[in-house]
C-alpha positions in Angstrom: 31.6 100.7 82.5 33.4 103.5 80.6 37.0 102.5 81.0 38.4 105.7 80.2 37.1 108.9 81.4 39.3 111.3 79.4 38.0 114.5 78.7 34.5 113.3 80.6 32.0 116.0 81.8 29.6 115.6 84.4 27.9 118.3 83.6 27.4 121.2 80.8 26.3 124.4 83.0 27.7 127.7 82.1 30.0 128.8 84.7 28.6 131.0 87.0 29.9 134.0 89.2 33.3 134.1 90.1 34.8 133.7 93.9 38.0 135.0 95.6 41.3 133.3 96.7 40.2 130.9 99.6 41.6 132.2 103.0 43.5 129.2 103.6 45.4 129.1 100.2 48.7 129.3 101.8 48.0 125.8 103.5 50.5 122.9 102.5 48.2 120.7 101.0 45.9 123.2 99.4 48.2 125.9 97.7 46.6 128.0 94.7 50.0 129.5 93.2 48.5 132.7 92.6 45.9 131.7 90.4 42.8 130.8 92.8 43.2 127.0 92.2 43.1 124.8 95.3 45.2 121.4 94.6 45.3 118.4 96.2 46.7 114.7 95.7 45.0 111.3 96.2 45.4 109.9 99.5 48.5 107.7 98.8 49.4 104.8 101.3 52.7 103.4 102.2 51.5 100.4 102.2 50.4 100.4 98.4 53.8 101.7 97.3 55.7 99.2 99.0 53.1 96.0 97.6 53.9 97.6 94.0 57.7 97.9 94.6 57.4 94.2 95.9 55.8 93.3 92.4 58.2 95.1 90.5 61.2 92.9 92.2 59.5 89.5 91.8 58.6 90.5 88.0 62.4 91.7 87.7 64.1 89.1 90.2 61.9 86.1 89.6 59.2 86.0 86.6 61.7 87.5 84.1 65.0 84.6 84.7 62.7 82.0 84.6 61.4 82.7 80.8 62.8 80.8 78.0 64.8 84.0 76.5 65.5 85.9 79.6 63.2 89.1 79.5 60.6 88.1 77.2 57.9 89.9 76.3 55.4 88.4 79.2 58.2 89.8 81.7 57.5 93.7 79.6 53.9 93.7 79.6 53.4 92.8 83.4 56.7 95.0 84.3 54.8 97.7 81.8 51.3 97.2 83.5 52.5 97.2 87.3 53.9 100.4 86.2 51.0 101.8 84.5 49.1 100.9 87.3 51.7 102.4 89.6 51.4 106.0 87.5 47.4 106.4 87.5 47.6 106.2 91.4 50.7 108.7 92.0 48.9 111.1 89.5 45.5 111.1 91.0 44.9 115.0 92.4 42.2 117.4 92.4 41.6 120.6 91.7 39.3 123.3 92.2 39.1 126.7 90.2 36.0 129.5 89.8 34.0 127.0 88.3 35.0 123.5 88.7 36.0 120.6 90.3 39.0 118.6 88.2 39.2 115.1 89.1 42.6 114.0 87.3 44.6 111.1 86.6 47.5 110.9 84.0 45.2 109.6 81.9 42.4 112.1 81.8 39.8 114.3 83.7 36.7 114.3 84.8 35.1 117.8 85.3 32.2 118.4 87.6 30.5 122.3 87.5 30.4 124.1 91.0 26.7 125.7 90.3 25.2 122.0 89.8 26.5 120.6 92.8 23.6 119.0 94.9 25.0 117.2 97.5 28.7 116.9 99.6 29.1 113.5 101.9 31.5 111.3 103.2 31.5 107.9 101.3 33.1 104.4 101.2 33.1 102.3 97.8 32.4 99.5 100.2 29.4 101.2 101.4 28.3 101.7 98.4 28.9 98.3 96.7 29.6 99.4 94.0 29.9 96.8 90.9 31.2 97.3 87.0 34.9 96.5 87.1 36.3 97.7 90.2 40.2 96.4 89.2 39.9 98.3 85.9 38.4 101.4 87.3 41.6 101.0 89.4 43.6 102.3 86.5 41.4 104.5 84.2 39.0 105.4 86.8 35.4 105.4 84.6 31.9 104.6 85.7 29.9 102.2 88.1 26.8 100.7 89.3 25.6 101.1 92.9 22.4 99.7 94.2 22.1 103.1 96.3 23.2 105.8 94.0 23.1 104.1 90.5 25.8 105.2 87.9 28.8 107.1 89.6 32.2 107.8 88.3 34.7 107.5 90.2 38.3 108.6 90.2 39.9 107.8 93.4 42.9 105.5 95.1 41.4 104.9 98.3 38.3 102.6 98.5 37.3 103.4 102.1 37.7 107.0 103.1 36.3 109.4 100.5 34.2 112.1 99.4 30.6 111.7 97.3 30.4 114.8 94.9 26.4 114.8 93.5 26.4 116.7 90.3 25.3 116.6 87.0 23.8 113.2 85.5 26.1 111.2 88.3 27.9 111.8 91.2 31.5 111.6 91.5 33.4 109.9 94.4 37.0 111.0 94.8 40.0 110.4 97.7 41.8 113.2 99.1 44.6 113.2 101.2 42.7 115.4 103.7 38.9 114.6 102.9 38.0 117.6 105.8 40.4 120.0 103.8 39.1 119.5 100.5 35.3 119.5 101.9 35.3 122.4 103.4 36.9 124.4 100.5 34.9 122.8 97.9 31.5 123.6 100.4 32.6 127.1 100.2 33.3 127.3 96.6 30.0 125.8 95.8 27.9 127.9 98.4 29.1 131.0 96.8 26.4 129.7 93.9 23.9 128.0 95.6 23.5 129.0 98.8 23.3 125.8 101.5 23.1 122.0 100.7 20.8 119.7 102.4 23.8 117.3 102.7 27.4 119.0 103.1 29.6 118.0 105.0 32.3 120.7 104.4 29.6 123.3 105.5 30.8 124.1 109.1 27.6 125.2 110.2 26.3 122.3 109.9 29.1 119.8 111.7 
């Protein structure tokens, strides 16, 4: 599995024709600031952020008295990799211009061309079963194995509720916060260039 997917591209199409601002751009969760982009963050869960503030305290509070000088460097690297861990899943978002779909992480993005776009369903990793490294992909995000799809990348902080993206060599399966939201705007953006997809689930004509 590619443990890094900085500055990945799914695909190498030229763009294609451009679209207008999306009527809903005003939305909350979708605003485009004036410059056509539709944004969204990973879903992010309460119940994540309080297991990772519960780590920090027992690394702080427990692990780091109990070493021979106080904080050693064992009580730095976990404390440092809790809190790397803790960054890639507040940075997750995505975004989506003329062109493009931007899956991003603070530690790179994978890029997936509008006009290649074959297919827009709902997904669950555990659906999928997807192998190759799941905890790492966790943090870099990078590339898997499913028996059903074969190689996928992934960039994503919610295994169950998400979106499958076919593009490209691989499809892409992503998390966010309002997987309807995001479908239906990136159905639109992509049926601007190719006209209906046999599976969409962001196309309301065919809910």
């Amino acid at each position: 599995m590619s443990a890094n997917p900085d500055a990945v591209q799914v695909s190498s199409s030229k763009a294609g024709a451009t679209t207008t601002s999306p009527p809903e751009a005003a939305h909350r969760n979708l605003p485009d600031e004036g410059d056509g982009r539709y944004r969204m963050h990973a879903r992010i869960s309460v119940a994540v952020l309080i297991a990772y503030s519960i780590l920090v305290l027992l690394i702080v509070l427990v692990i780091g008295p109990r070493t021979s000088a106080g904080f050693s460097w064992v009580t730095w690297l976990l404390l440092g990799l809790t809190l790397v861990y803790l960054a890639r899943y507040l940075s997750t978002r995505y975004v989506l211009d003329d062109t493009t779909l931007l899956a991003r992480t603070l530690f790179g993005t994978v890029r997936v061309q509008l006009d290649e776009v074959r297919a827009i369903e709902y997904a669950s990793l555990r659906d999928l079963s997807a192998t190759g490294g799941l905890l790492a992909s966790w943090v870099w995000g990078g590339r898997m194995y499913s028996m059903t799809i074969g190689e996928f990348y992934l960039v994503y902080t919610d295994v169950a509720g998400g979106l499958l993206v076919s593009a490209g060599a691989y499809p892409i399966y992503i998390s966010p916060r309002r997987t309807d939201v995001f479908a239906r705007e990136l159905s639109r953006r992509v049926r601007s260039y190719t006209g209906p997809l046999l599976k969409d689930v962001g196309n309301p004509e065919r809910s």
